[in-house]
N, C-alpha and C positions, 0 to 999 in steps of 0.2 A: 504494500500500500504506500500509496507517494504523499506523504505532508506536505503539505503548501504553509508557507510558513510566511504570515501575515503582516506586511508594514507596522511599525510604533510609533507614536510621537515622539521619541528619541531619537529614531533613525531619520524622521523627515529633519528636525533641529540639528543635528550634526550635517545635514545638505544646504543649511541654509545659512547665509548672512544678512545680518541686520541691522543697518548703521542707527535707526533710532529705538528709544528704550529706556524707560525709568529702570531705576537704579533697581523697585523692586521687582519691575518685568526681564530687566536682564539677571538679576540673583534666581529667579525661578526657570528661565531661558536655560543657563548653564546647568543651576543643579538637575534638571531634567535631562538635560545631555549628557551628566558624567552616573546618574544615579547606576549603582551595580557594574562600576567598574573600575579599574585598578586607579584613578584618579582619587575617590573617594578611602581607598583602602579597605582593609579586608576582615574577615573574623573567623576566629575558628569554633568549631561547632564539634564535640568531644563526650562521646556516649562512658558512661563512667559503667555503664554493662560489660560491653564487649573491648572498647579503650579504641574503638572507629573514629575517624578525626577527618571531618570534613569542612574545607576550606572556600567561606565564601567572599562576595565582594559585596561592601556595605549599600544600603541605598541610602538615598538623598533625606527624603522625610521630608521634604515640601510638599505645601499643603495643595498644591496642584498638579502633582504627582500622578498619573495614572497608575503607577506599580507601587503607590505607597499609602493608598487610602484605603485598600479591602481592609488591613487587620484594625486599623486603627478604628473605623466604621462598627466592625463586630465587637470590639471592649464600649466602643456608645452605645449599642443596642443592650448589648447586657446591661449596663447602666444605668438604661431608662426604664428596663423592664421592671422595676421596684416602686417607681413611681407612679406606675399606669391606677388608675379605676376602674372601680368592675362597672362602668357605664360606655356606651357609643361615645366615638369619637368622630370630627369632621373635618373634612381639609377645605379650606380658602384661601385663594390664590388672590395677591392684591397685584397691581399693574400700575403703572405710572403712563401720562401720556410720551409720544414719542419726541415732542417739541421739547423735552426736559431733557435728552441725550446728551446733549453737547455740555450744560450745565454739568448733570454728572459726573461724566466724564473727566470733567477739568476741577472737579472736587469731591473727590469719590468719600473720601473720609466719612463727611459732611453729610452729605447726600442721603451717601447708601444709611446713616446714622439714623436721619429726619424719616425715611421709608418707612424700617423696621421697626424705629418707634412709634408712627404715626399706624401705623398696622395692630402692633399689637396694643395699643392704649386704644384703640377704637373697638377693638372687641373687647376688653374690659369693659371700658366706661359703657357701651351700648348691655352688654351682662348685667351689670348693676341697677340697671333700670327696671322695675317693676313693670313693667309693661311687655320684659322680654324675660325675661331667666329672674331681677331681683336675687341676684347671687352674686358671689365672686367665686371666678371660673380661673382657668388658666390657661395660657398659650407659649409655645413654642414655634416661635418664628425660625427660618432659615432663608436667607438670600440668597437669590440666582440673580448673574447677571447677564445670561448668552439664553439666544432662542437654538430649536433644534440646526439651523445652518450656520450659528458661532456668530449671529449678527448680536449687537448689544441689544440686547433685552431687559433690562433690571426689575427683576418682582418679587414676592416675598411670599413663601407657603409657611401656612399656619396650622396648625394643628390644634385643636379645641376641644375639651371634653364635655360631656352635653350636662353639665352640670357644674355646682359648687357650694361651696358654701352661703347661706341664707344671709341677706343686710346683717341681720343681728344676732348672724354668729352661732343661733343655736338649732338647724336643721342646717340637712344636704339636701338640695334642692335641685330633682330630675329635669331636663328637658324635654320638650315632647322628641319625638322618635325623628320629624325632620328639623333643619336647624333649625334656631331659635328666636334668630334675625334675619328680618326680610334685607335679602341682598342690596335693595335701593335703600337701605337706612343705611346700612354698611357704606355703602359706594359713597353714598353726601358726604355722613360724616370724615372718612376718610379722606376723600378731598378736601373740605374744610380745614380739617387737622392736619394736614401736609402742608400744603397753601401756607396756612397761619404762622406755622415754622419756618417755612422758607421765607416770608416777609420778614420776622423777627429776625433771622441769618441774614437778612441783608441787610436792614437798617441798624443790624451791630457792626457791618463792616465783617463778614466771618467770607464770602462770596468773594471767589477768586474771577476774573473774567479774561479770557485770553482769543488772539484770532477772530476768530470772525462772532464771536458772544461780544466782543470788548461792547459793542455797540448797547447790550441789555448793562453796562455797568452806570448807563444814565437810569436815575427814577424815574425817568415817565417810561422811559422803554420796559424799565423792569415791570413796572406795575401794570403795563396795558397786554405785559403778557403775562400778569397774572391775574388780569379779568379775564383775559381768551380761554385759560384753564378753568377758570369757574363755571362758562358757558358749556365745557367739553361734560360728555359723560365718560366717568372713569369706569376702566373695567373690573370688576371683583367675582370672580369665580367664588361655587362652593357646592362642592362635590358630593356624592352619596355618601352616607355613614358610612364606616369600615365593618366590618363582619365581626370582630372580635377586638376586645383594646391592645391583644399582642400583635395583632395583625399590624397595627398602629404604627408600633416601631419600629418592625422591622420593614415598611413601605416606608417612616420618616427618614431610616437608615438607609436609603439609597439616594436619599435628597442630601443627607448633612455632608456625606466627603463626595460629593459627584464632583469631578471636574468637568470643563466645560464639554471637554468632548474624551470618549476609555477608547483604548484602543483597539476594542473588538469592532466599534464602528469605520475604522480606516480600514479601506479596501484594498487600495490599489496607490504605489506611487514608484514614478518613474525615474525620480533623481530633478523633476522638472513642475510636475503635479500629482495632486492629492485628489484620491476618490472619496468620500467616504458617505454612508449612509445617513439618511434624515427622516424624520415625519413631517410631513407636511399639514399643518393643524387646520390649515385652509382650503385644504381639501381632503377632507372625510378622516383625516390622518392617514393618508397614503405615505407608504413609503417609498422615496427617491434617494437617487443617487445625486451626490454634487461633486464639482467636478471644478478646483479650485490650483492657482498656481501656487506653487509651495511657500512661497514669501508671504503673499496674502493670504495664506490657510495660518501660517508663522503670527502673522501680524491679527489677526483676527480672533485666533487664541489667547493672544497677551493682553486684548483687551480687557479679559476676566481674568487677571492676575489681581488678586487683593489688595490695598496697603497694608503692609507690615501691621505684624500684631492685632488689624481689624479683627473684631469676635461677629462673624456673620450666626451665629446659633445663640438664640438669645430664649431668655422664659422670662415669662411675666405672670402678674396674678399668684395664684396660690403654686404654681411653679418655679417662682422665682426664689434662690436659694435661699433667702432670709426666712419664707414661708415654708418651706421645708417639711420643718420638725415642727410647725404649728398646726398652719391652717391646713395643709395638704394633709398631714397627720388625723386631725382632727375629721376633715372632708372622709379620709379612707373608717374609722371608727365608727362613721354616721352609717358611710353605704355598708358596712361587712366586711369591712375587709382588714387584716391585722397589719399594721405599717409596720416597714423596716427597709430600714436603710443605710444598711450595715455595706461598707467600699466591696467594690466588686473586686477580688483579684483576675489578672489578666488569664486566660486557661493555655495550658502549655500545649501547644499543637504540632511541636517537631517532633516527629519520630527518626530513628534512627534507621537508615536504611538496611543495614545489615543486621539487626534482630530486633527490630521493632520497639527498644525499649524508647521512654519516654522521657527518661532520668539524662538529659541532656546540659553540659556545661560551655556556655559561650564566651572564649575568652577573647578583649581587641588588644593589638599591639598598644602602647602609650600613646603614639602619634593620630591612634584612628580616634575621630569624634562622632560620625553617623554611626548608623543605628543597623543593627540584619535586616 
C-alpha cells in the first residue's frame, strides 16, 4: 500500500519569504518552522521497565501550533469537565460588522478585549433580568478571528448553561428547554455595549489609527461611522442545545486550541501554491477547494496570530474563577450535583514501544527549553 504523505504548515513556511511581520507574527512564523527539529533541541524519553531510550526532537508550544495544540486541548477538556451542570447547554456565536476590520486589525489588543467582553456581559446582564432567566448564569467565551478560507473574520462562541443561580441567591433557576433570550435582544444589546466601549476607547485617546483609517482619527469621521453601525443589524447566532453537558466540552474543546487552519485541511502544495479544503457557509456549507499562492496563504494565516500573552478563553458569571468555590458550588448543590474541584493531573499517555510499559522518564539536555 502506497502512503501519500500530506503537505504541513511547516513545510509551506520553510518555502516561503516574508519581508513584513510583527515581531509577534514573525516569533510564531519561525517557531512553526523549527517546531520538532534539531533547531529547537531534543529529549530523551527512557522506559525504566525495559531501560529502551528513545530520542526525540522538542516542539515549539506556540499557541498556533498545529502539532502543538491536540494535548494541550485534552488537559482543558479534563479541566472543565468538573465544572459542567447537570443542565442543557447553548452555543452563541457573536459577529462584528465587516467595516470594523481595519480598526481591529491595527488594534487587536483593544478590540479583540471590547468583543469578548461586550459578548459575555451581554449574556449576563440580559440572564439577570426577570423577564428572561432572573438568574446569574455563566459563560465561557472563546475568540476566533479567521473564517473557513483564513479571511479575517473576528467572533466570539459562547457557551451558556441554561441556568443559574436565583437574584437572591437562594434557588437554581432552570431554563426552558430553548434559549432563554430572544436572539434580537441579544443582537441590540450587544451592539449597544460594543459601540459604547468603543466610543469610550476613543474619546480616552486608547484608538490607534494608521493608513488608510488615519482619516476615522477625526471625531466627526469617527462618530458618523459609528451611527452607520447602529443602523447595521449585527449578526448573533444561537444554536441547538447540546445532547448532554459533556458533550459541551469536548465540542468547546475543538474551539479553545483551533488554529486558524490543522493541517489535515492542506491538500496539495507545489513549492508555488497551497490547496487546501473549506466550507462554504454561503452555500449550504458545501465543501471547496481553494486554491491560494503560498505567500498569500503565509500572509493570511498570520493575520490570526494573537498578541502576546492575549487570554482569548475567558469565563464570566458564576464561571468566573473568583465564583468558583461559591456560586458555581452552590448552583451544583441546588441542581444534585456534589462539587469538586480538586486540579486535574495531566494522564500519562506515552507508552513505550518495546513493552508497553507506561512508567516513562523524560530527560532534556541543560541547553533545551521547549517542551516533547
Amino acid at each position: 500500500m502506497v502512503v501519500i504523505r500530506m503537505p504541513e504548515l511547516q513545510e509551506i513556511f520553510n518555502h516561503v519569504h516574508l519581508n513584513s511581520m510583527s515581531p509577534d507574527q514573525a516569533k510564531a512564523f519561525n517557531m512553526i518552522r523549527h517546531c520538532r527539529t534539531p533547531s529547537l533541541g531534543s529529549h530523551s524519553e527512557v522506559c525504566t521497565e525495559c531501560g529502551t531510550v528513545e530520542v526525540s526532537y522538542n516542539f515549539c508550544r506556540n499557541r498556533h501550533c498545529p502539532k502543538c495544540q491536540h494535548s494541550v486541548q485534552e488537559h482543558w477538556v479534563e479541566a472543565q469537565m468538573s465544572k459542567l451542570l447537570p443542565i442543557g447547554y447553548f452555543h452563541i456565536v457573536f459577529t462584528i460588522p465587516q467595516e470594523l476590520n481595519t480598526l481591529v486589525l491595527q488594534n487587536q489588543e483593544l478590540l479583540y478585549s471590547l468583543l469578548i467582553r461586550s459578548a459575555g456581559h451581554t449574556l449576563i446582564e440580559l440572564a439577570k433580568d426577570p423577564k428572561y432567566l432572573g438568574a446569574t448564569t455563566g459563560v465561557t467565551s472563546v475568540l476566533h478571528t479567521w473564517g473557513q478560507n483564513l479571511s479575517f473574520h473576528p467572533h466570539v462562541h459562547c457557551i451558556v448553561p441554561g441556568g443559574g443561580l436565583s437574584n437572591d441567591g437562594l434557588r437554581f433557576v432552570r431554563s426552558r428547554k430553548k434559549f432563554f433570550i430572544p436572539v434580537k435582544v441579544i443582537s441590540k444589546k450587544f451592539k449597544g455595549k460594543f459601540l459604547c466601549l468603543l466610543k469610550q476607547a476613543f474619546n480616552e485617546g486608547k484608538i490607534s489609527f494608521f493608513n488608510d483609517a488615519v482619516r476615522l482619527s477625526s471625531r466627526s469621521n469617527f462618530l458618523s461611522l459609528i451611527d452607520s453601525l447602529y443602523l447595521k443589524g449585527w449578526v448573533v447566532f444561537c444554536k441547538k442545545p447540546f445532547k448532554s453537558p459533556a458533550h459541551v466540552v469536548r465540542y468547546l474543546g475543538r474551539y479553545t486550541h483551533r488554529v486558524a487552519i490543522s493541517n489535515s485541511r492542506i491538500q496539495a502544495f507545489d513549492g508555488k501554491s497551497v490547496s487546501f479544503s473549506w466550507k462554504d457557509y454561503r452555500d449550504g456549507n458545501r465543501s471547496k477547494v481553494m486554491i491560494l499562492d503560498a505567500k498569500e496563504f503565509a500572509r493570511r494565516f498570520l493575520l490570526h496570530v494573537l498578541p502576546s500573552r492575549f487570554v482569548r478563553i475567558r469565563h464570566y458569571g458564576i464561571l468566573c474563577s473568583r465564583n468558583i468555590s461559591t456560586k458555581l458550588s452552590k448552583c451544583m448543590m441546588l441542581a444534585g450535583k456534589k462539587p469538586s474541584f480538586d486540579p486535574i493531573t495531566p494522564k500519562q499517555t506515552k507508552s513505550c514501544r518495546s513493552c508497553g510499559s507506561q512508567n516513562i522518564i523524560i530527560f532534556f539536555p541543560k541547553h533545551s527549553s521547549a517542551g516533547p
